[in-house]
mmJSON file of the N, C-alpha and C atoms, coordinates in Angstrom:
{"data_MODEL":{"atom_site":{
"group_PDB":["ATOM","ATOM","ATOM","ATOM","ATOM","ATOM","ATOM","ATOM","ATOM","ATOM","ATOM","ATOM","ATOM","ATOM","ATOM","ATOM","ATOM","ATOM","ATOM","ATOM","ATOM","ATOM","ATOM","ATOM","ATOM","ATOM","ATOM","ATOM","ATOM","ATOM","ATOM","ATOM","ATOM","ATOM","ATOM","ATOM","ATOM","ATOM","ATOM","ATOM","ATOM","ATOM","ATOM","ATOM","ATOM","ATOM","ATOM","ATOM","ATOM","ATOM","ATOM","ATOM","ATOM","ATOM","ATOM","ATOM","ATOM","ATOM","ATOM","ATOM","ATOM","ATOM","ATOM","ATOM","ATOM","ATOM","ATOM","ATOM","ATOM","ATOM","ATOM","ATOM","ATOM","ATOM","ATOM","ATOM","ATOM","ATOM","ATOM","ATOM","ATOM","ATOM","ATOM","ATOM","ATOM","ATOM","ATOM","ATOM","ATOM","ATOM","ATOM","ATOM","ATOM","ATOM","ATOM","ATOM","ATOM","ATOM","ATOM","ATOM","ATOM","ATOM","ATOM","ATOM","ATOM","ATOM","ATOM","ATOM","ATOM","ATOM","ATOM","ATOM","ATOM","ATOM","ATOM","ATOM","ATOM","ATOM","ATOM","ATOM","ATOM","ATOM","ATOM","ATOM","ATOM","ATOM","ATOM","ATOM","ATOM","ATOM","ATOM","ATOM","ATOM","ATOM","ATOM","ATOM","ATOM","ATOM","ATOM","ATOM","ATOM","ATOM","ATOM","ATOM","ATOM","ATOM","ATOM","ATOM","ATOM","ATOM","ATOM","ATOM","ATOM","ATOM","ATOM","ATOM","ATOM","ATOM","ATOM","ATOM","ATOM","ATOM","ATOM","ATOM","ATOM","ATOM","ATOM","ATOM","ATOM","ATOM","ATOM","ATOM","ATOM","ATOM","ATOM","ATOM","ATOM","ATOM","ATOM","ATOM","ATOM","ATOM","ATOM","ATOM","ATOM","ATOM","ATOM","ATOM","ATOM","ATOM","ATOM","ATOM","ATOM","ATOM","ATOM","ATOM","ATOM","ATOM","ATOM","ATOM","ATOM","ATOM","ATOM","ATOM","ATOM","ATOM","ATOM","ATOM","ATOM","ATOM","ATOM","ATOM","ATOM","ATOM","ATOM","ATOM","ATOM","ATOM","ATOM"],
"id":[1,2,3,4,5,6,7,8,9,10,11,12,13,14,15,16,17,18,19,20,21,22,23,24,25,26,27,28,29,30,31,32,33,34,35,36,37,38,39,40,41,42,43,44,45,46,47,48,49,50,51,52,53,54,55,56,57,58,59,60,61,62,63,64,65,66,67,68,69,70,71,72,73,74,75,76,77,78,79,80,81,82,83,84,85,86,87,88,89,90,91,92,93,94,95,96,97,98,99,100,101,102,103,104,105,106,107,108,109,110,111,112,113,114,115,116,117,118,119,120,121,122,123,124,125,126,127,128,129,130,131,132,133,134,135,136,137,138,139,140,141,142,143,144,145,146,147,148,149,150,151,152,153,154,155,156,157,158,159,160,161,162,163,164,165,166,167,168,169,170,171,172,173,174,175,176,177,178,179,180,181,182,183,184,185,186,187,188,189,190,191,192,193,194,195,196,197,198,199,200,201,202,203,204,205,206,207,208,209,210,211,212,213,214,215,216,217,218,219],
"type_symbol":["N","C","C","N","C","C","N","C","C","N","C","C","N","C","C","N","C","C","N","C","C","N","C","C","N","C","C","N","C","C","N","C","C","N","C","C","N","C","C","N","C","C","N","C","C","N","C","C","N","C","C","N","C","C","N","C","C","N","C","C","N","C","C","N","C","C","N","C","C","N","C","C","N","C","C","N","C","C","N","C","C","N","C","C","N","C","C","N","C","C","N","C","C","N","C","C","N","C","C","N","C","C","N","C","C","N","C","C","N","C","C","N","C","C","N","C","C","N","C","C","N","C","C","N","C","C","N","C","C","N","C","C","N","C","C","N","C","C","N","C","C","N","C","C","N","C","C","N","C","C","N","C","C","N","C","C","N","C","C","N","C","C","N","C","C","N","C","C","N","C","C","N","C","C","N","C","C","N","C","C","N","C","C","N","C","C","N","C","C","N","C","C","N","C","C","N","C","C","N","C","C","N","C","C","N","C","C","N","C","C","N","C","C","N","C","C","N","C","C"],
"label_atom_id":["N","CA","C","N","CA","C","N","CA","C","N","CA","C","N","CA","C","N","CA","C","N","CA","C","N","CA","C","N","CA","C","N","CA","C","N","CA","C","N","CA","C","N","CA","C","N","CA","C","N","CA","C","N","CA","C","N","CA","C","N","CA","C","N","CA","C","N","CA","C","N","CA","C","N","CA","C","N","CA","C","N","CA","C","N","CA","C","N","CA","C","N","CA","C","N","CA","C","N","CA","C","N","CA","C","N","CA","C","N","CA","C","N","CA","C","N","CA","C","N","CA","C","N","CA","C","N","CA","C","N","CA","C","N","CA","C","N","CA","C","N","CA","C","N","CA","C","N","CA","C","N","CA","C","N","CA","C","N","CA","C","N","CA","C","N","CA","C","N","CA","C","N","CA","C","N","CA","C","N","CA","C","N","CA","C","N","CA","C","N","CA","C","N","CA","C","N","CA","C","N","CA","C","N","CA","C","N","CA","C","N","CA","C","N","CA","C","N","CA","C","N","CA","C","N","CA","C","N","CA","C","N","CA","C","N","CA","C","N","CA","C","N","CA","C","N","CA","C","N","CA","C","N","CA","C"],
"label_alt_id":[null,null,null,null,null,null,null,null,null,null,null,null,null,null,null,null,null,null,null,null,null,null,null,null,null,null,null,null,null,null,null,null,null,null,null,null,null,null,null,null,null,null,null,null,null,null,null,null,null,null,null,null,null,null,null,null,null,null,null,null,null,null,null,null,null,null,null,null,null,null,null,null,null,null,null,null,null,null,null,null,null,null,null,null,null,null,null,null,null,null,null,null,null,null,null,null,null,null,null,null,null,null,null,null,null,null,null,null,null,null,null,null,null,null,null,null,null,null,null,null,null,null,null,null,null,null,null,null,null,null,null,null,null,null,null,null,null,null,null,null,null,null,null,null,null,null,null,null,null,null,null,null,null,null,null,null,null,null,null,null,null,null,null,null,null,null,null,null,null,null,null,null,null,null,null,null,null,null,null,null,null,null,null,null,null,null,null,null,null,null,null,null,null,null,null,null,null,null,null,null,null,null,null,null,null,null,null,null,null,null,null,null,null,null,null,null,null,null,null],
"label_comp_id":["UNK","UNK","UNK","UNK","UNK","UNK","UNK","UNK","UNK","UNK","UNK","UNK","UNK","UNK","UNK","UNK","UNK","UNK","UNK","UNK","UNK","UNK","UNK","UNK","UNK","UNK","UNK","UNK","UNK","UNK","UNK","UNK","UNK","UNK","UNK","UNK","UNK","UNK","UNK","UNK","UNK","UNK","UNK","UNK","UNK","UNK","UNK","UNK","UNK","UNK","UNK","UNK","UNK","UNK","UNK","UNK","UNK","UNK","UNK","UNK","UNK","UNK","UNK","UNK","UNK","UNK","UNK","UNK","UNK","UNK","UNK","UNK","UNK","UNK","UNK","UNK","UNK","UNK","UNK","UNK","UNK","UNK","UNK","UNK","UNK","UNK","UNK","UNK","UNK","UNK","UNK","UNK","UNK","UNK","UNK","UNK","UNK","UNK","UNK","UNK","UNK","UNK","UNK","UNK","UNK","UNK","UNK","UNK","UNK","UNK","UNK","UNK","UNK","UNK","UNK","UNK","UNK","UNK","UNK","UNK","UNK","UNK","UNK","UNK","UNK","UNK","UNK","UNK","UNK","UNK","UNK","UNK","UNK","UNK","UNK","UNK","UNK","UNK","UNK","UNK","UNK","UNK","UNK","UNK","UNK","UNK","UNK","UNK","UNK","UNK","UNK","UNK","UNK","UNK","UNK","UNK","UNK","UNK","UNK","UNK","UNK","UNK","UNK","UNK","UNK","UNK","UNK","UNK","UNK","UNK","UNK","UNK","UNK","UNK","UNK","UNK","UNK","UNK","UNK","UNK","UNK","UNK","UNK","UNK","UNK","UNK","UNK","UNK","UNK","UNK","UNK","UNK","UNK","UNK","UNK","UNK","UNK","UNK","UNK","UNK","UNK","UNK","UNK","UNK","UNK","UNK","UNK","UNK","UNK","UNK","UNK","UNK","UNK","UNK","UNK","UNK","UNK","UNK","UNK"],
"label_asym_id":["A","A","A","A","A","A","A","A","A","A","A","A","A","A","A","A","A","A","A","A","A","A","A","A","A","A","A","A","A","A","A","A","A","A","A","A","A","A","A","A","A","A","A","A","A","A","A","A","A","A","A","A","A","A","A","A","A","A","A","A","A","A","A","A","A","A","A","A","A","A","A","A","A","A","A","A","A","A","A","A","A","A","A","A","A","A","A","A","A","A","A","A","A","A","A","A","A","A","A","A","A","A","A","A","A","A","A","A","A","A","A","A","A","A","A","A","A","A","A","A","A","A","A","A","A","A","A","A","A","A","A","A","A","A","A","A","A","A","A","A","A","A","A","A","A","A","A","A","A","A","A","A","A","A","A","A","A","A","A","A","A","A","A","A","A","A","A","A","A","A","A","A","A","A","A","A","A","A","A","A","A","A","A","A","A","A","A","A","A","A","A","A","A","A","A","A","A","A","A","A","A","A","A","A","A","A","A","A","A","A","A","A","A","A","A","A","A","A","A"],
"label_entity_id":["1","1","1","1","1","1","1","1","1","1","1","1","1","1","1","1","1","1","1","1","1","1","1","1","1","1","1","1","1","1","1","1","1","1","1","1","1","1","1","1","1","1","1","1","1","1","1","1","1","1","1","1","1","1","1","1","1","1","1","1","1","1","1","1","1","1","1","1","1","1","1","1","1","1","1","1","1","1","1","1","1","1","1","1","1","1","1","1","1","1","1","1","1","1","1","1","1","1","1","1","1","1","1","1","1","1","1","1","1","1","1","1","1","1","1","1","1","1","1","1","1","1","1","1","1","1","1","1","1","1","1","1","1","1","1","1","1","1","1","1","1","1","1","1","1","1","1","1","1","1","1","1","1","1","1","1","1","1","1","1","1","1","1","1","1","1","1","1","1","1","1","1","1","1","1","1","1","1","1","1","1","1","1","1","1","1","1","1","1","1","1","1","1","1","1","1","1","1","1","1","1","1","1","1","1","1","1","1","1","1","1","1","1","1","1","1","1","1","1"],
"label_seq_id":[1,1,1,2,2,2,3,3,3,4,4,4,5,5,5,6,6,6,7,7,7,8,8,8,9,9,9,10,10,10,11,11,11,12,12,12,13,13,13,14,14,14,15,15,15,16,16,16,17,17,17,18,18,18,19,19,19,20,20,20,21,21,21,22,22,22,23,23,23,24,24,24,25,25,25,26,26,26,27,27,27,28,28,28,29,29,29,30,30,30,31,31,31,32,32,32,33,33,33,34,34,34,35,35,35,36,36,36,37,37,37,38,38,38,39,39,39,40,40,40,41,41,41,42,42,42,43,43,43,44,44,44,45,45,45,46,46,46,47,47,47,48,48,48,49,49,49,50,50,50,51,51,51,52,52,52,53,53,53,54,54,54,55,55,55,56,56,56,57,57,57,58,58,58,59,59,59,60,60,60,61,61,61,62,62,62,63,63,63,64,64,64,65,65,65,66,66,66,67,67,67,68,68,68,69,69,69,70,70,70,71,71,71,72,72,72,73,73,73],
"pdbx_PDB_ins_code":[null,null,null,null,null,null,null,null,null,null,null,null,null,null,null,null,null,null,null,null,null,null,null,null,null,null,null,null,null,null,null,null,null,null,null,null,null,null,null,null,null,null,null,null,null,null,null,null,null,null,null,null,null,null,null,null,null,null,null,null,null,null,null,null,null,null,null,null,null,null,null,null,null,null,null,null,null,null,null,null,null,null,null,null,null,null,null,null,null,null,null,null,null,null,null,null,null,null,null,null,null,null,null,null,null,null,null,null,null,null,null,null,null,null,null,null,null,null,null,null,null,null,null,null,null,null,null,null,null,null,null,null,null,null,null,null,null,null,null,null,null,null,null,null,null,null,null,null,null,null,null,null,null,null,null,null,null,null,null,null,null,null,null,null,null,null,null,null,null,null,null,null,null,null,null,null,null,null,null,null,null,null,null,null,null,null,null,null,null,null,null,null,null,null,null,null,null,null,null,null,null,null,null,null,null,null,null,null,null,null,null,null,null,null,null,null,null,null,null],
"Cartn_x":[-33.781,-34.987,-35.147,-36.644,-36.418,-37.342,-37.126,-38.641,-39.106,-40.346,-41.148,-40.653,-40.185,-39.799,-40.904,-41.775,-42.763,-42.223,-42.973,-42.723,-42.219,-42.122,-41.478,-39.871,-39.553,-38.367,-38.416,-37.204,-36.934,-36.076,-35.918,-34.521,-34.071,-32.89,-32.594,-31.761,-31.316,-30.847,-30.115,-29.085,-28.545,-27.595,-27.294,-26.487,-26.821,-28.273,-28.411,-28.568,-28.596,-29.073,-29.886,-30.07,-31.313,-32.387,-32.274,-33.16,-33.009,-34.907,-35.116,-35.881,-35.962,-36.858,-37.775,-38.185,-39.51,-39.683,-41.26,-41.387,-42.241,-42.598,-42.931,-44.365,-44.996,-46.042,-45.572,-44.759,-44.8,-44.411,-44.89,-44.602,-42.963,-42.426,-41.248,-40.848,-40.292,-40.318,-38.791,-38.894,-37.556,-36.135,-35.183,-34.524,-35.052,-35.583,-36.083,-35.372,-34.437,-33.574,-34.367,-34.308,-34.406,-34.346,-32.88,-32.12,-30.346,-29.72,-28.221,-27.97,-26.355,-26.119,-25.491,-25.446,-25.162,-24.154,-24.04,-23.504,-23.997,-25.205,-26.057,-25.572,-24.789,-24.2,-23.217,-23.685,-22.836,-21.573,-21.336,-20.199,-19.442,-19.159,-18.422,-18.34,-18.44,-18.337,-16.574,-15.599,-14.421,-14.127,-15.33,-14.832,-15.63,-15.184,-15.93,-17.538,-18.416,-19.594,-19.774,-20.67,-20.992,-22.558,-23.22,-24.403,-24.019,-25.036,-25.161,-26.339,-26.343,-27.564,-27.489,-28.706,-28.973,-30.367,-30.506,-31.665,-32.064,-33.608,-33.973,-35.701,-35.005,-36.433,-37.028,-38.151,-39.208,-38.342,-37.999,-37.2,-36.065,-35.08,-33.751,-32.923,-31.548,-30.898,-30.831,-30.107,-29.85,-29.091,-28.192,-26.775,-27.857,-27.426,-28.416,-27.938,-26.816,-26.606,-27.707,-28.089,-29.451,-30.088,-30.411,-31.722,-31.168,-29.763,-29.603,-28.39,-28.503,-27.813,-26.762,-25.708,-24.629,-24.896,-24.896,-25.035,-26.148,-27.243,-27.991,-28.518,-28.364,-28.241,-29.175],
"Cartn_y":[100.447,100.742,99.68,99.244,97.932,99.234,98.592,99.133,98.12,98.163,96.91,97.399,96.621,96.949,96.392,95.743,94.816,93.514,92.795,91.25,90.768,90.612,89.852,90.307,91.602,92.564,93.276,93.039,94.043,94.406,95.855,96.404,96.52,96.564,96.425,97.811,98.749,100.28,100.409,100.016,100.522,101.481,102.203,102.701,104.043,104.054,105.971,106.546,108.014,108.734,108.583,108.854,108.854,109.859,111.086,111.884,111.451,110.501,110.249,111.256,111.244,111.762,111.865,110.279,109.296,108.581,108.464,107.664,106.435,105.268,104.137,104.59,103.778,104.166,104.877,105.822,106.461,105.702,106.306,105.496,106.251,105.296,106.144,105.71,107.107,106.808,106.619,106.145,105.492,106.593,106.868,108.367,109.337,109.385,109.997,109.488,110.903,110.505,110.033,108.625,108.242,109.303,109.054,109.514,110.024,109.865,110.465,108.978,109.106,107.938,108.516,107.495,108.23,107.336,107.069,106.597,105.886,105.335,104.568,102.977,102.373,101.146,101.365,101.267,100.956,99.925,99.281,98.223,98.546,99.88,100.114,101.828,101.967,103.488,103.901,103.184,103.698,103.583,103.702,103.47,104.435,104.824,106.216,105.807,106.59,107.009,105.996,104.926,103.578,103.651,103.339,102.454,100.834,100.282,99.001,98.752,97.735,97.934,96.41,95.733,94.441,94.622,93.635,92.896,91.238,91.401,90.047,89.68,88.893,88.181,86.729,86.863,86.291,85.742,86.602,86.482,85.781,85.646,85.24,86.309,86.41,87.141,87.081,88.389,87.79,88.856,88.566,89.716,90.949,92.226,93.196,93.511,93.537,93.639,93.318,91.919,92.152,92.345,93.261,94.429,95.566,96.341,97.477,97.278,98.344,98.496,99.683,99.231,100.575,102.042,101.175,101.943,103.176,102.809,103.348,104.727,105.753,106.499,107.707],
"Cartn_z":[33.11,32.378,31.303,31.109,29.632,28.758,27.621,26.88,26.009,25.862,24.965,23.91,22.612,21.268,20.768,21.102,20.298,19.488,19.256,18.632,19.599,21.092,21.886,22.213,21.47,21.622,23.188,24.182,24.76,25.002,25.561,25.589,26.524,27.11,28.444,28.585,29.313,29.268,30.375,30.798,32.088,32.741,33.83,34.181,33.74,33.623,33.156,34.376,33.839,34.771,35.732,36.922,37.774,37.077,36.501,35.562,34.182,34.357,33.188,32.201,30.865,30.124,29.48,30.014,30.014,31.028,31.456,32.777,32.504,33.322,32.854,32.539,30.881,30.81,29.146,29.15,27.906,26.933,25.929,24.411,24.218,23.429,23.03,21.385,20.655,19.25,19.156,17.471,17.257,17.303,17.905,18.254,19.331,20.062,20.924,22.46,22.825,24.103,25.282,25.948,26.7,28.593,28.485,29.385,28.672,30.067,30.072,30.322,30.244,30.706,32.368,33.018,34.55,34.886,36.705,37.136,38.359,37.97,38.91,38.908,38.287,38.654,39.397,40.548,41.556,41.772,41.191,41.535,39.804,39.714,38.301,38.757,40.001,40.348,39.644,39.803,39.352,37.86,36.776,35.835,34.928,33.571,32.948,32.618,32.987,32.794,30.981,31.329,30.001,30.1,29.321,29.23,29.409,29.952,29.198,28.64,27.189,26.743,26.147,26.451,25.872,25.208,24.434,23.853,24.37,25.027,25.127,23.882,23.574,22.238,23.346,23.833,24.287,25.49,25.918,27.235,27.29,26.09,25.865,25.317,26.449,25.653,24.024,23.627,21.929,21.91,20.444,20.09,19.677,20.112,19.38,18.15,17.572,16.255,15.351,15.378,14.727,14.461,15.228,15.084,15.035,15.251,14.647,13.899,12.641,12.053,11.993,11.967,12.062,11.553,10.195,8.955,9.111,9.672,9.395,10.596,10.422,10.783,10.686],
"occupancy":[1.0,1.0,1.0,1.0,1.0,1.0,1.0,1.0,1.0,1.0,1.0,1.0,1.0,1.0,1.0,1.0,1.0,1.0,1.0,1.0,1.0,1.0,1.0,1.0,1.0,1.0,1.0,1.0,1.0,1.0,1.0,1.0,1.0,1.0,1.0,1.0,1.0,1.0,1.0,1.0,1.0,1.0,1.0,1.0,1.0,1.0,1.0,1.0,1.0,1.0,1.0,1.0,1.0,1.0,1.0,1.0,1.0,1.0,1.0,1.0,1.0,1.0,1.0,1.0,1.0,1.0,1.0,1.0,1.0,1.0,1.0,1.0,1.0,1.0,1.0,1.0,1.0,1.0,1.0,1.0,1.0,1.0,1.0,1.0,1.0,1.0,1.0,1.0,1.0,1.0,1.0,1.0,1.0,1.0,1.0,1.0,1.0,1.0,1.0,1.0,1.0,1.0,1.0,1.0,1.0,1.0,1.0,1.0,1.0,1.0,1.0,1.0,1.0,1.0,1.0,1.0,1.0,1.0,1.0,1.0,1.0,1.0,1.0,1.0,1.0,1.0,1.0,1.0,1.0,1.0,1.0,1.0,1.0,1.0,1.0,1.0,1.0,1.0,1.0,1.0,1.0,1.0,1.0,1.0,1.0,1.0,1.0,1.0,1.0,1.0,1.0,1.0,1.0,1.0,1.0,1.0,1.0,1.0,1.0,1.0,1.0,1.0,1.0,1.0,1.0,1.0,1.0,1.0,1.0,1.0,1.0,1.0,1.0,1.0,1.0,1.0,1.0,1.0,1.0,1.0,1.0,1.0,1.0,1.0,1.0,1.0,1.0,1.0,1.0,1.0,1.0,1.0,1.0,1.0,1.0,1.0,1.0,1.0,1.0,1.0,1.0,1.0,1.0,1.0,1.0,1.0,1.0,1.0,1.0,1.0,1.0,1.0,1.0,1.0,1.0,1.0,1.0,1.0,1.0],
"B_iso_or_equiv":[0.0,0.0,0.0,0.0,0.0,0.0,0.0,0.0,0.0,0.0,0.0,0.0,0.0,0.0,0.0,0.0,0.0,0.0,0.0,0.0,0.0,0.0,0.0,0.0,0.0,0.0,0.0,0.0,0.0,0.0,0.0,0.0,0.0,0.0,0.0,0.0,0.0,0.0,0.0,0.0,0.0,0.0,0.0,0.0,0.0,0.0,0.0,0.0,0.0,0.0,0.0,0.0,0.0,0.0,0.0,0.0,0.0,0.0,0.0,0.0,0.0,0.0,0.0,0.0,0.0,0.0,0.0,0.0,0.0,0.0,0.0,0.0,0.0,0.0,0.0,0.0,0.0,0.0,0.0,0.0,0.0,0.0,0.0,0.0,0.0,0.0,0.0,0.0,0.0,0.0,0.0,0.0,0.0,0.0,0.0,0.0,0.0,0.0,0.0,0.0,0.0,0.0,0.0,0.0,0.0,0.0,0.0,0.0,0.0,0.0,0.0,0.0,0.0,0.0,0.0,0.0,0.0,0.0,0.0,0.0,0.0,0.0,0.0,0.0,0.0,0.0,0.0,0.0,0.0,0.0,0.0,0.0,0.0,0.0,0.0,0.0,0.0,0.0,0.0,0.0,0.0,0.0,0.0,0.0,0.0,0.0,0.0,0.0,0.0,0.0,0.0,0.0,0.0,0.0,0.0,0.0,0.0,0.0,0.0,0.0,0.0,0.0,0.0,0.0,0.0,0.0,0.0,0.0,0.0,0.0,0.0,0.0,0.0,0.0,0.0,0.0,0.0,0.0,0.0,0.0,0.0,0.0,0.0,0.0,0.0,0.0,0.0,0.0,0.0,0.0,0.0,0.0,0.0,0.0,0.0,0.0,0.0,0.0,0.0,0.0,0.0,0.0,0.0,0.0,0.0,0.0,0.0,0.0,0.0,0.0,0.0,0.0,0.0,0.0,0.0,0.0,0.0,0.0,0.0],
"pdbx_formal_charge":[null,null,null,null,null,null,null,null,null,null,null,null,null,null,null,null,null,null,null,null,null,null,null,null,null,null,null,null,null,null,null,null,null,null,null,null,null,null,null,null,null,null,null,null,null,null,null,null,null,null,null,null,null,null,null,null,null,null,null,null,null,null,null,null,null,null,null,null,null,null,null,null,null,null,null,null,null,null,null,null,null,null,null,null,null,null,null,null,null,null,null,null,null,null,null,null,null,null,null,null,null,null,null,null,null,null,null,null,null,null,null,null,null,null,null,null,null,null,null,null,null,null,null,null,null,null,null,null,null,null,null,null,null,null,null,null,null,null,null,null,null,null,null,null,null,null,null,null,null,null,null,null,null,null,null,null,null,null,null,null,null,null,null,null,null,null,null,null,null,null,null,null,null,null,null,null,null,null,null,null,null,null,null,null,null,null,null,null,null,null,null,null,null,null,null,null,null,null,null,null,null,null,null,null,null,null,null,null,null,null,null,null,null,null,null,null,null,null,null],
"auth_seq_id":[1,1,1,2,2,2,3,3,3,4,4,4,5,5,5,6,6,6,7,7,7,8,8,8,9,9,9,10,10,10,11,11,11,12,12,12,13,13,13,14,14,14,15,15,15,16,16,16,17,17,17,18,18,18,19,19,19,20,20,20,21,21,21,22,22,22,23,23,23,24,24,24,25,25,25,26,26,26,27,27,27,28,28,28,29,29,29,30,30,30,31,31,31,32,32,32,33,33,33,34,34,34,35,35,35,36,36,36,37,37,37,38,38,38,39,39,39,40,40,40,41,41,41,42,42,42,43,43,43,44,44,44,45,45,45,46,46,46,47,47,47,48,48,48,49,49,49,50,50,50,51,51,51,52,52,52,53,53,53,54,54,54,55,55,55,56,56,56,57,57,57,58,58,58,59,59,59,60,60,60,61,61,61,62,62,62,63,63,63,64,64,64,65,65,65,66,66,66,67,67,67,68,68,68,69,69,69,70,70,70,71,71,71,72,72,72,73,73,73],
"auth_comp_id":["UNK","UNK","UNK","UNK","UNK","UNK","UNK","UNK","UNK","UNK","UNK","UNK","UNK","UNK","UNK","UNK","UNK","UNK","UNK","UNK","UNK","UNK","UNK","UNK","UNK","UNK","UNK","UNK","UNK","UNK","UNK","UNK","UNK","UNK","UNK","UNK","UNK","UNK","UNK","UNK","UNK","UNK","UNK","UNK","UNK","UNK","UNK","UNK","UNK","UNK","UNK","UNK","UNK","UNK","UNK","UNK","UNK","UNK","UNK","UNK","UNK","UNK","UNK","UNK","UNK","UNK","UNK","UNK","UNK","UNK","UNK","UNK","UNK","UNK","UNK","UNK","UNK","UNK","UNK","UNK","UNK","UNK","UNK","UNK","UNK","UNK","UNK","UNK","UNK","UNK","UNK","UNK","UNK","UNK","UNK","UNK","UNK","UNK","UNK","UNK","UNK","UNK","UNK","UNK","UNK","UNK","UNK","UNK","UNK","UNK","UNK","UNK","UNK","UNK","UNK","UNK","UNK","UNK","UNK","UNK","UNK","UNK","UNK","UNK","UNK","UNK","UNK","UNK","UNK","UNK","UNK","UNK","UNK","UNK","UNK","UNK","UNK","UNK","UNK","UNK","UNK","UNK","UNK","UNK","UNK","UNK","UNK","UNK","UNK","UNK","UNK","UNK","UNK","UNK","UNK","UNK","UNK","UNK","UNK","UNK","UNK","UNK","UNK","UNK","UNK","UNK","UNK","UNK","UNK","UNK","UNK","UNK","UNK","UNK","UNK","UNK","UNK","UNK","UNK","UNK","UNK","UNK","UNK","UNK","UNK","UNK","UNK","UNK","UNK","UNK","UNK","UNK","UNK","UNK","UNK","UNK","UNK","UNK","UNK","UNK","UNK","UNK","UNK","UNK","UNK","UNK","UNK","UNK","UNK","UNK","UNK","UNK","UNK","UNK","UNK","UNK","UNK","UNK","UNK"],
"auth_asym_id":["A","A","A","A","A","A","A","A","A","A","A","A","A","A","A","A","A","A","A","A","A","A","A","A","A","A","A","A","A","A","A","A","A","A","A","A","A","A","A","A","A","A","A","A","A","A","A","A","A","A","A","A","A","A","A","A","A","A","A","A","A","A","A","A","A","A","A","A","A","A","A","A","A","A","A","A","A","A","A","A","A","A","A","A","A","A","A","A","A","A","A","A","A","A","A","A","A","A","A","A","A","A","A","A","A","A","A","A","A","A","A","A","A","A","A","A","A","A","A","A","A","A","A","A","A","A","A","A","A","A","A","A","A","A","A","A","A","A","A","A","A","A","A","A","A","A","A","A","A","A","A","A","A","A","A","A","A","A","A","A","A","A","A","A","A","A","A","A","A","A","A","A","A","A","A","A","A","A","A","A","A","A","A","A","A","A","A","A","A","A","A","A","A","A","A","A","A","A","A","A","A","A","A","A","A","A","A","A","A","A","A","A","A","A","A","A","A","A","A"],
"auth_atom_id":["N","CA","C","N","CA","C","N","CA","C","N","CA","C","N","CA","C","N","CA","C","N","CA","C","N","CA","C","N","CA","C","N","CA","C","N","CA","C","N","CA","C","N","CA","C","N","CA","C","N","CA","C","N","CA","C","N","CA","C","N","CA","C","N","CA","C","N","CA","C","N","CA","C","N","CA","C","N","CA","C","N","CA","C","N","CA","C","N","CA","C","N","CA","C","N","CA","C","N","CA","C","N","CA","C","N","CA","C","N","CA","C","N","CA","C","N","CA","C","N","CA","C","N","CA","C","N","CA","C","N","CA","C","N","CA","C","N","CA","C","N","CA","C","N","CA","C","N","CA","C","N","CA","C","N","CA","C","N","CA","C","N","CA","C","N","CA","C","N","CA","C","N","CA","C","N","CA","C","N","CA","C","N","CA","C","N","CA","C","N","CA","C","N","CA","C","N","CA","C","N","CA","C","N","CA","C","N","CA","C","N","CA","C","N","CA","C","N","CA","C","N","CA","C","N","CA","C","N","CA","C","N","CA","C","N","CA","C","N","CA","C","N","CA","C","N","CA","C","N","CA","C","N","CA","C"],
"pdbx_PDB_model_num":[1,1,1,1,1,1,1,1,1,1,1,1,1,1,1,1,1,1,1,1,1,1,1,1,1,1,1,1,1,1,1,1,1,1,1,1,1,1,1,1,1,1,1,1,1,1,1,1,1,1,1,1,1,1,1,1,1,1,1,1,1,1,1,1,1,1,1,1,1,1,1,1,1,1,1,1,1,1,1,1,1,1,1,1,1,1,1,1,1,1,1,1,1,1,1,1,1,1,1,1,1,1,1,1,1,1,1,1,1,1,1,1,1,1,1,1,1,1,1,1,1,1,1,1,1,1,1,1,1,1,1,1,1,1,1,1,1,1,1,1,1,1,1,1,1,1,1,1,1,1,1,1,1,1,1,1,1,1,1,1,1,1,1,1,1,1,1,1,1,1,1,1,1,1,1,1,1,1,1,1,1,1,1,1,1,1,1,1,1,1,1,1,1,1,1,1,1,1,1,1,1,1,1,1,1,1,1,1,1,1,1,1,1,1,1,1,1,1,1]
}}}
């Protein structure tokens, strides 16, 4: 799943659930559950239930640290 973050932000979401809790098209707010995380990556079937999650800025990866903060909660 990506989602537009805006400013040329996107998010990249992987390995969730097949039941999502948004479908393409919806807006989504800041905290608002996506999905589960699942076990739809297939070539990591023997390993515990992960997300993966990237950030791309105008279609380049980038560290997401930058844009979130630990702290903040």
């Amino acid at each position: 799943m990506t989602i537009d973050h805006g400013n040329g932000i996107v998010g990249h979401y992987y390995n969730l659930s097949k039941e999502m809790s948004v479908k393409e098209g919806d807006e989504v707010n800041a905290g608002e559950v996506i999905g589960a995380v699942g076990d739809t990556a297939q070539a990591e079937v023997a390993e515990l239930s992960h997300l993966h999650f990237g950030l791309k800025k105008n279609g380049q990866w980038i560290d997401p640290i930058e844009f979130i903060d630990p702290a903040d909660k």
